[in-house]
N, C-alpha and C positions, 0 to 999 in steps of 0.2 A: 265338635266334629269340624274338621277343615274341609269347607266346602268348595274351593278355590278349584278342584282338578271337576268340577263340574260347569263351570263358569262359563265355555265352549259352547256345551249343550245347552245350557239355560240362554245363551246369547243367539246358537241359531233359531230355537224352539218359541223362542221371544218373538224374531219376527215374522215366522211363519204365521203364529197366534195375532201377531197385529193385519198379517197383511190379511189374513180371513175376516179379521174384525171391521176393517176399511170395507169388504168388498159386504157384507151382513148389512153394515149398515146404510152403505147407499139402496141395496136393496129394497132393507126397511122403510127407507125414504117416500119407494115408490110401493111398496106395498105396507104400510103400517099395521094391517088387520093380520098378518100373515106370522100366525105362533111358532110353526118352524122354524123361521129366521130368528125370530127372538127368543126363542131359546138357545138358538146357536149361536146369539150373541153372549147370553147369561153366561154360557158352558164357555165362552174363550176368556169372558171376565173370571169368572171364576178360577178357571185355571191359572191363569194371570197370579188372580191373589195367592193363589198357594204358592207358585212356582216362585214367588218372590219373597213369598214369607220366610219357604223355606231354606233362600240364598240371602236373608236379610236384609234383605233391600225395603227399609220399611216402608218410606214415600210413596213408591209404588206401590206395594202392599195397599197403604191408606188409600191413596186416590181409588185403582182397584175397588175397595168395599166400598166407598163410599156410589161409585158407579153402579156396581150391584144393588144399592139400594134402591135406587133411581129407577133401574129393569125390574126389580121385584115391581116395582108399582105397577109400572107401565104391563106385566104380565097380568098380575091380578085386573085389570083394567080403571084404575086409578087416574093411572096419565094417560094421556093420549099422544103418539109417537107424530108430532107435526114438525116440520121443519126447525124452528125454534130450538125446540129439544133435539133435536139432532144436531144443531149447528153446536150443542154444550158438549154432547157425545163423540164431535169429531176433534172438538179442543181435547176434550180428556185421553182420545186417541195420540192428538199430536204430543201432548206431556208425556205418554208412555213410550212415544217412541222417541223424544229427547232424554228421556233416561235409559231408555236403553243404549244410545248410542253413545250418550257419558260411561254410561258402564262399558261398553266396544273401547271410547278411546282413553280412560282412566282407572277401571276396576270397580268404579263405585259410581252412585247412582247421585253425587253432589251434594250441593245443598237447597236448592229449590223447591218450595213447597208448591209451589201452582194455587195459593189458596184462592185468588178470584173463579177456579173453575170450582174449587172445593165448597166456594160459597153461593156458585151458581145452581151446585146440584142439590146446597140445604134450602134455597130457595126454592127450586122445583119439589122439593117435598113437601118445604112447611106449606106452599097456596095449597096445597091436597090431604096435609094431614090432619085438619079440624074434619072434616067429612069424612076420613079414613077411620080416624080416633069415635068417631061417635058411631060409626058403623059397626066396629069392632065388638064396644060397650056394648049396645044392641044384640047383638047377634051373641054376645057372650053371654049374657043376662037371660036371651028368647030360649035359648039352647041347655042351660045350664039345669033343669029340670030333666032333660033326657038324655044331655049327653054322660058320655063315657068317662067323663073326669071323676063327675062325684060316683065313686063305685067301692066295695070294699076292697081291702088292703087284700084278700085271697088276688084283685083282680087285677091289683098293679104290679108292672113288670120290677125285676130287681136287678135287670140288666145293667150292666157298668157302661156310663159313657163317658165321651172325653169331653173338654169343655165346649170345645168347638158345635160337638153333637149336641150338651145338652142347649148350648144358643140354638139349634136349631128348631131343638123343641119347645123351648119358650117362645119363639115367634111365630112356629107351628100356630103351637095352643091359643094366644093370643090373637091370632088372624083368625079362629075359630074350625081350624084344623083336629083331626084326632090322630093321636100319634100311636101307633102299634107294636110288639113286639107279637113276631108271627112264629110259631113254630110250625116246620112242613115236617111231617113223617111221613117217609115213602116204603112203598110194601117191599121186606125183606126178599124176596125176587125178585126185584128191579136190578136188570143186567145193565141200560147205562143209564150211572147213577147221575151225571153230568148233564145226560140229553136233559132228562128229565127238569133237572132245576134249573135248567135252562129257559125250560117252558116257563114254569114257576115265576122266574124272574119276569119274564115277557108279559106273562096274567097279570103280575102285579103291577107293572109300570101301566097299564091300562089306569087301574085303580089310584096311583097315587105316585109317589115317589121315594123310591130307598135312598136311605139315608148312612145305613151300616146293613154289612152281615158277620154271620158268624159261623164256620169259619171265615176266614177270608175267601173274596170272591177266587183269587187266584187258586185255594183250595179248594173250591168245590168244581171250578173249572175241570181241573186234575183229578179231581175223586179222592181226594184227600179226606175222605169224612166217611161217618160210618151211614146208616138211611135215615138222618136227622139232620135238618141245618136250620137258623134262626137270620130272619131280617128283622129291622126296621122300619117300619113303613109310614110315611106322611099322609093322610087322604082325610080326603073329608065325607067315604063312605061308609057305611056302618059294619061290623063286624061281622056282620049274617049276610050280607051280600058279598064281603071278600072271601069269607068261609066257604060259601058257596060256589064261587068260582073257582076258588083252587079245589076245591072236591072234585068239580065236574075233569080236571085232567087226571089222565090213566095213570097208575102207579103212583098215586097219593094216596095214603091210608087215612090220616088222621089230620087235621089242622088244629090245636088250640095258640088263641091268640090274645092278649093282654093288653092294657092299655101305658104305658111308657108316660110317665109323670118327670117332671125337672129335677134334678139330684143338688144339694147339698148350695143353694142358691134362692130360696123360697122368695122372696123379695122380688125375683130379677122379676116374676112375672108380672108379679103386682104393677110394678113398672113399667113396664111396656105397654100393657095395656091401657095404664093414663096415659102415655105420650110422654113420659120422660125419658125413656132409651131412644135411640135411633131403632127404628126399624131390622132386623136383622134377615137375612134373604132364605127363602125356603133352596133344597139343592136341587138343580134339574132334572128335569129325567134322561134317563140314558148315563149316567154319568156315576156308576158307582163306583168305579178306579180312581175318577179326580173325586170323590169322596175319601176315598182310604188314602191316595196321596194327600189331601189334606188335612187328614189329622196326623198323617204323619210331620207335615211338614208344620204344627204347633211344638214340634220335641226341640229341633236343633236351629239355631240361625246362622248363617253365615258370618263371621267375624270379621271380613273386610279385606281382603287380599289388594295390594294396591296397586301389585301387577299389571301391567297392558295386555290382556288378554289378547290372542290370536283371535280374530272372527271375519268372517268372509273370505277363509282361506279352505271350506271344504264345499264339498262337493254332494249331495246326495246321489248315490248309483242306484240303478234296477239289477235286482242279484243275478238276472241274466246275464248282465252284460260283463259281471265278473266273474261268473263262471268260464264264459265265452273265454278272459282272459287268462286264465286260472289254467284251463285248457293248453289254450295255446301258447306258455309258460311249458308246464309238463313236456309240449311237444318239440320245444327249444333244449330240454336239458337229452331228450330222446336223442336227438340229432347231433348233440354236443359229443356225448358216450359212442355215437356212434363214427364221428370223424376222430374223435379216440383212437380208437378202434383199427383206422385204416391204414394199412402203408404204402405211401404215396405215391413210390415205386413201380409197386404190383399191381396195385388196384384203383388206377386212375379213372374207372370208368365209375367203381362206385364213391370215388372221393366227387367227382363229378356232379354226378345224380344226390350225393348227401348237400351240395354246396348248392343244386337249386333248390330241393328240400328247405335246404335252411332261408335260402333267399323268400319262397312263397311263405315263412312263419313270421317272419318278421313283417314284410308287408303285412299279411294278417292280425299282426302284435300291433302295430303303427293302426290299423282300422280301428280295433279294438281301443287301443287307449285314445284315438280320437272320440270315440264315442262315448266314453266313459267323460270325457271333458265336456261335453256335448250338454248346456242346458238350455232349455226351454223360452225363446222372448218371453215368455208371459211374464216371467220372473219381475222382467222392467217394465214391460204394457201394464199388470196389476195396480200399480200406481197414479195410473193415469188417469182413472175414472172420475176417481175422489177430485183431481187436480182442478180436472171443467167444470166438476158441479161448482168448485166454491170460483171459481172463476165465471160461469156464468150467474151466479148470486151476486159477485163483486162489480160485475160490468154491465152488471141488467140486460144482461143480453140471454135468451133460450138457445142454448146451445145441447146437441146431441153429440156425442162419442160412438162412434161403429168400430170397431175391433174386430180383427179377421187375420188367422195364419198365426195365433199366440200361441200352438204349440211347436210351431219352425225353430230348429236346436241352434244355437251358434254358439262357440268356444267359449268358459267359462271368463277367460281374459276380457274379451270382447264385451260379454255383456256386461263387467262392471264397471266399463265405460261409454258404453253408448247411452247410459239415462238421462246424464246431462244434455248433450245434444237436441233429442225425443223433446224432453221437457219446454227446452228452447223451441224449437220450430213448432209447439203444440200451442204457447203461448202467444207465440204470433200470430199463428193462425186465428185464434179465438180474439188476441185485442186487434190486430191490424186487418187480418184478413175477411172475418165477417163482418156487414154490416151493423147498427144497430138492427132494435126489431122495425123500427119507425120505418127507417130506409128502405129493411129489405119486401114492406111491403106497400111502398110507393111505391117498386120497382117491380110491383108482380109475384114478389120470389114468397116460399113458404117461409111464415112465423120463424121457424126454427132453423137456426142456422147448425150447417152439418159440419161434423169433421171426421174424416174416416184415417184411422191407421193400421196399416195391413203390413203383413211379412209373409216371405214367402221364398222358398229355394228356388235358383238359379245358376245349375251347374253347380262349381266348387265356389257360389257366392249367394250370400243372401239377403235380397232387398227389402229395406224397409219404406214405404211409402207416407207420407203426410199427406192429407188434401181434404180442401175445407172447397165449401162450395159458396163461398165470399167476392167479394171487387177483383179478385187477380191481379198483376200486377199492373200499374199503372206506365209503361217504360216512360213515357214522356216526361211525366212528374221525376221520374227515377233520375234521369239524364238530367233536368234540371238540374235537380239537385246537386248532380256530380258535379257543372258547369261553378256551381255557384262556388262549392265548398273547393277548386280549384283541383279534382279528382283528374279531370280531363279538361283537354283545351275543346273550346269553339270547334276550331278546326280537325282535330282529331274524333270530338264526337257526330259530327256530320255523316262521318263515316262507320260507325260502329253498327253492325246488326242488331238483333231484337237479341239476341242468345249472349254476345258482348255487355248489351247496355244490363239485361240482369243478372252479369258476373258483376257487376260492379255491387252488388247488395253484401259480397261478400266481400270487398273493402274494411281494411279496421276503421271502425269508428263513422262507419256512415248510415244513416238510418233516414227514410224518409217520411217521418214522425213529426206532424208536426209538434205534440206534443209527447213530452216524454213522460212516461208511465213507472209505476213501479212493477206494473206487470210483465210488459216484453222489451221493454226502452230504458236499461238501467245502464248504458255505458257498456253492454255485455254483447254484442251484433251476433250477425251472419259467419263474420270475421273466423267466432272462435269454434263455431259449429263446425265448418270448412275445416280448420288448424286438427280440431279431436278425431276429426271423420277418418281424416288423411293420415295420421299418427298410428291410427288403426289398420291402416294399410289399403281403406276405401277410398270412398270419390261421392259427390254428393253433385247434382244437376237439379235445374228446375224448369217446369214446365208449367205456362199459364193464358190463360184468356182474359180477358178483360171484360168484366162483369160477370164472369161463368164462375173466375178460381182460381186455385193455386195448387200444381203437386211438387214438393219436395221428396225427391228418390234418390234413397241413401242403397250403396252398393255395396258391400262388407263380407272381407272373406271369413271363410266358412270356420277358419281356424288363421290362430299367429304363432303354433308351434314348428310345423312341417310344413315346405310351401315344395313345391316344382319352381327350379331356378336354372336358366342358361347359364354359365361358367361358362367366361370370356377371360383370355389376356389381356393387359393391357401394359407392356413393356415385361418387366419377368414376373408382375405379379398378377394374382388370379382371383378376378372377382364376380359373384353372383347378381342377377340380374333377376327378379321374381317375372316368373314365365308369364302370370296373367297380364303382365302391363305391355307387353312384345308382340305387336304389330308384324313383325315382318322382319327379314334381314336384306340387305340388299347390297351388291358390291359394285363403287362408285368411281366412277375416275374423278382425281382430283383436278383436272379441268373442267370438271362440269360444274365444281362449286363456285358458287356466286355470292357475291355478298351485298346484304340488305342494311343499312345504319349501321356500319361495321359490323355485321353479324355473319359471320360465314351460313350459309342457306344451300337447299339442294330442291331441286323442283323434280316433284317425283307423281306419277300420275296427276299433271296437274295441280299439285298440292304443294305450296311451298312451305318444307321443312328445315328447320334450324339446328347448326350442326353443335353438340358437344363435344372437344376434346377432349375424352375424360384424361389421358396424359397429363396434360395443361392443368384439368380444376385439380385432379386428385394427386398433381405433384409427383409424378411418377416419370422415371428418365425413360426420356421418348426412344422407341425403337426405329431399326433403318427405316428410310421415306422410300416410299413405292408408290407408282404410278395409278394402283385400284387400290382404293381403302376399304375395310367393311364396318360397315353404318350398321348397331340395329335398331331399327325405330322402334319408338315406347309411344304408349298413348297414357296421358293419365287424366280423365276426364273429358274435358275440351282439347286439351293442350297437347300435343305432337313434339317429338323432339328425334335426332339420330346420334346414339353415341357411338362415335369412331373408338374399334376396338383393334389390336393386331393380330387376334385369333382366337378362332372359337372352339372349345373345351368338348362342349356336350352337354344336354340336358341332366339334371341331376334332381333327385330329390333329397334336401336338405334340412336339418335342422338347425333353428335360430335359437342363436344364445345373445342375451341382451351383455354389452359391453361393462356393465356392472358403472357404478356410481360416479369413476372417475373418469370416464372415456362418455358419460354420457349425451353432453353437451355438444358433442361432434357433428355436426351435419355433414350433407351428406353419405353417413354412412350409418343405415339403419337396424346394423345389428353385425353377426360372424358367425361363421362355420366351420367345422371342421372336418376335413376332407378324408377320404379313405384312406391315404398315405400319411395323416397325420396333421398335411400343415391346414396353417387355418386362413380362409377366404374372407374378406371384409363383404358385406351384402350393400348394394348400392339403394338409397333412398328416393327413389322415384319422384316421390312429391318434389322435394328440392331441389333438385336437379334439373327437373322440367320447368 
């Protein structure tokens, strides 16, 4: 079977499954006693294993059980979940997500076997399995007078398993588990045959764990069966207590139940109960679908597609929101048939009335498919958790993470480039900006240093915040710095404000480190955070005290598909100006320009602004001179600027189409449009210009 047209799915489904696995197990970290979590760890490994098995990906696969083995311990209570052993659990995380992202940028999952984690997790088994192994013997010896194995041949089941099933009853049995084959008959007037085994299923997970049914669960779901259905059950309660319990539900007639022995492998058990298999993992509970997907997925393997798979090019939607579109699509073609329809002549009042019709569906359509782009920060916050814990293990330092506003949407574009930034300014925060622990309690502060990141809307923009409650900035040290590394002269920074001296952090290549680290001082600065922010169409400021902290506030619009743009002349050609960076428009006589270090300038409430000819930068032949020019002033950040334009258009709202691979390298000009009449508008880039 070519399993390559699923390669998509199994790549997004990959790391949804990791990223719950990351967040399960820091969890686990702080609650180790807590069997919910680790079973919903079991349930993504597990899943893992099949979903890999069955696209052939075998490394993974291996690493996968061998993990499972690991959690089977740690469930039965064997290990115990301390740091240590998590720190082996977040390597085996980080291996599964360097194969999966081999498999994203090659088709296959390489050749790397990860054996030092593979040997760390037969270490964490072998210190526990002399104790394991003799406990087993024991309790298989104590038991083996009353249990259910030695029974006669009337009382064992002859049910067909697959091999996967019957591994799971050889390690059943040998963990000193009873393994069952249950039949439920329900009484011939039972009207829903479904509710019913519903319950059934729900009694039994009480008691143990299914392992198969028969029909398939998805048939009994549907009522696919006639008033008879058969499970497998793992438990270690006796057959008169399960019997009992399913009796006591309404519309069960009958229960007989058998005991399920190994097929066609008598050895394997022998085996495993000395300690010469590995371990093999009992299946979770709740999890009867990734049972059946798993023996499905022992039929076929993937054969190797070596194709560059698409991934991170879709989008999960809420069926709402495409209904909503679905809708207002129908009510586009409504309107279409209906200006069909009209003749233009006669009936201009309803050609009129159809043409704002159509004008409010399309707005509508443009909400709609904003929204459908529209995903979640948390997508990129998820990640961060994991980031501080091993960074505060790595720096000896106690550091907490506060998160707040991770379900705030921003354009799908957007978010797959703001992690880097995040990432950067989270790790300064924790090496640069908190103290150690020693300092920060010579200095009063609590043990544990904070760092809080929040999101949250702001109009048609949305901020995200960093801020640790560390040294804050130091400006004098900073300004030093600059003095030395010849950033600014003496004389120039004499003069610079507190809000100046810490622009200067966002200098390439300046750091004021004294030591450089692998963690936030690798040659990587403020520089390039700045460069990504601004690429993205934001702005990024910071605000600090000294000894209190540090905020870094990032500004980002809300979407980089559709912006609101002034459309301005400038000589006969016609360009967009993004509306949120537009200050103001003013009209100047050209006596009143002044000039600062040959800089044309214009002092305007007070505030001396610097003038652009865009004619001049954008090369464009200058129109007649006239005595009032119009300035419109941009703000981008700190920075202020007036670009001299020779007439203004109108507000418009527009769509940006990127200049495609060969025009990309252009500055100044950060994307194009195309206008109602056809021709197309170059969009001016803010950041560079100012």
């Amino acid at each position: 079977m070519d399993m390559s047209q699923y390669l998509e799915i199994f790549i997004e489904e990959s790391k949804e499954h990791l990223q719950g696995l990351n967040e399960n197990l820091l969890q686990l970290e702080n609650e180790p006693e807590n069997m919910a979590i680790l079973n919903e760890i079991f349930r993504v490994a597990h899943t893992l294993k099949g979903m890999s098995g069955t696209m052939g990906f075998t490394r993974m696969q291996k690493l996968t059980h061998n993990m499972e083995n690991v959690l089977s311990e740690i469930r039965n209570g064997h290990i115990r979940a301390n740091s240590n052993l998590l720190d082996t659990l977040f390597k085996c995380l980080d291996a599964l997500e360097n194969y999966v992202n081999e498999i994203v940028n090659t088709g296959s999952e390489g050749t790397e076997e990860y054996n030092d984690i593979l040997i760390e997790l037969g270490e964490i088994l072998s210190r526990n399995s002399e104790t394991i192994e003799d406990k087993n013997k024991e309790n298989f010896v104590d038991t083996s007078s009353t249990s259910d194995i030695n029974v006669s041949n009337s009382d064992i089941s002859n049910i067909a398993l697959t091999e996967f099933e019957n591994n799971a009853v050889e390690s059943a049995i040998a963990r000193n588990f009873n393994v069952y084959e249950i039949a439920v008959f329900l009484n011939k007037s039972c009207v829903l045959k479904s509710a019913r085994a519903f319950i059934v299923f729900r009694t039994l997970e009480n008691y143990g764990e299914i392992i198969k049914a028969i029909p398939k669960v998805e048939d009994i779901e549907d009522e696919k069966f006639e008033f008879e259905f058969t499970v497998v059950v793992i438990s270690k309660e006796s057959k008169e207590a399960i019997k009992k319990g399913l009796l006591n539900i309404a519309e069960v007639e009958d229960i007989i139940i058998k005991n399920v022995v190994p097929q066609n492998n008598p050895s394997s058990l022998t085996d495993n109960i000395s300690g010469n298999v590995i371990h093999e993992n009992l299946i979770p509970k709740n999890t009867i679908q990734d049972t059946i997907y798993e023996e499905d997925s022992e039929v076929s393997k993937y054969s190797g597609n070596k194709s560059k798979p698409k991934a991170g090019k879709t989008v999960r939607v809420d069926i709402d929101r495409l209904d909503t579109l679905m809708n207002l699509v129908s009510e586009l073609i409504i309107v279409k048939t209906r200006l069909e329809g009209i003749d233009g002549e006669n009936n201009s009042q309803n050609y009129n009335e159809a043409v704002e019709y159509l004008e409010r569906i399309t707005t509508n359509i443009h909400d709609a498919v904003m929204k459908v782009r529209m995903v979640p920060v948390e997508r990129v916050f998820n990640r961060f958790p994991r980031m501080i814990r091993d960074l505060s293990r790595k720096l000896n330092k106690d550091i907490e993470l506060t998160m707040s506003g991770e379900e705030t949407e921003l354009d799908r574009t957007v978010i797959d480039e703001i992690g880097d930034p995040l990432i950067h300014l989270l790790r300064n925060a924790a090496d640069h900006g908190l103290e150690t622990t020693e300092e920060r309690i010579r200095k009063g502060k609590e043990k544990t240093g904070h760092i809080y990141l929040r999101a949250y809307q702001d109009g048609n923009n949305v901020i995200i915040e960093v801020e640790d409650d560390g040294n804050g900035i130091d400006t004098k040290k900073v300004l030093n710095k600059a003095i030395e590394k010849g950033t600014v002269s003496p004389e120039l920074a004499a003069n610079l404000s507190e809000q100046e001296i810490i622009e200067l952090l966002f200098k390439p290549s300046f750091s004021t480190s004294d030591n450089i680290s692998d963690i936030s001082g690798r040659g990587v600065g403020l520089d390039v955070v700045k460069t990504k922010i601004e690429a993205l169409g934001g702005d990024i400021e910071v605000k600090t005290t000294l000894g209190k902290g540090s905020k870094f506030i990032i500004c980002l619009p809300l979407t980089l598909a559709i912006i609101q743009a002034l459309m301005v002349k400038v000589g006969e050609e016609k360009y967009a100006i993004p509306l949120n960076t537009i200050q103001n428009i003013e009209d100047v006589k050209v006596s009143d320009i002044q000039y600062v270090q040959k800089q044309e300038v214009i002092v305007l409430r007070n505030q001396v602004i610097p003038i652009v000819r865009l004619d001049k930068v954008l090369d464009v032949q200058q129109s007649n001179q006239t005595d009032v020019i119009t300035v419109v002033i941009v703000k981008k950040g700190e920075k202020q600027a007036g670009f001299v334009v020779d007439g203004l258009i109108g507000q418009q709202e527009i769509v940006i189409k990127s200049l495609g691979k060969y025009l990309s390298g252009i500055r100044m000009i950060a994307g194009a449009t195309i206008l109602g009449d056809g021709e197309v508008a170059l969009i001016l880039d803010i950041n560079t210009l100012v």
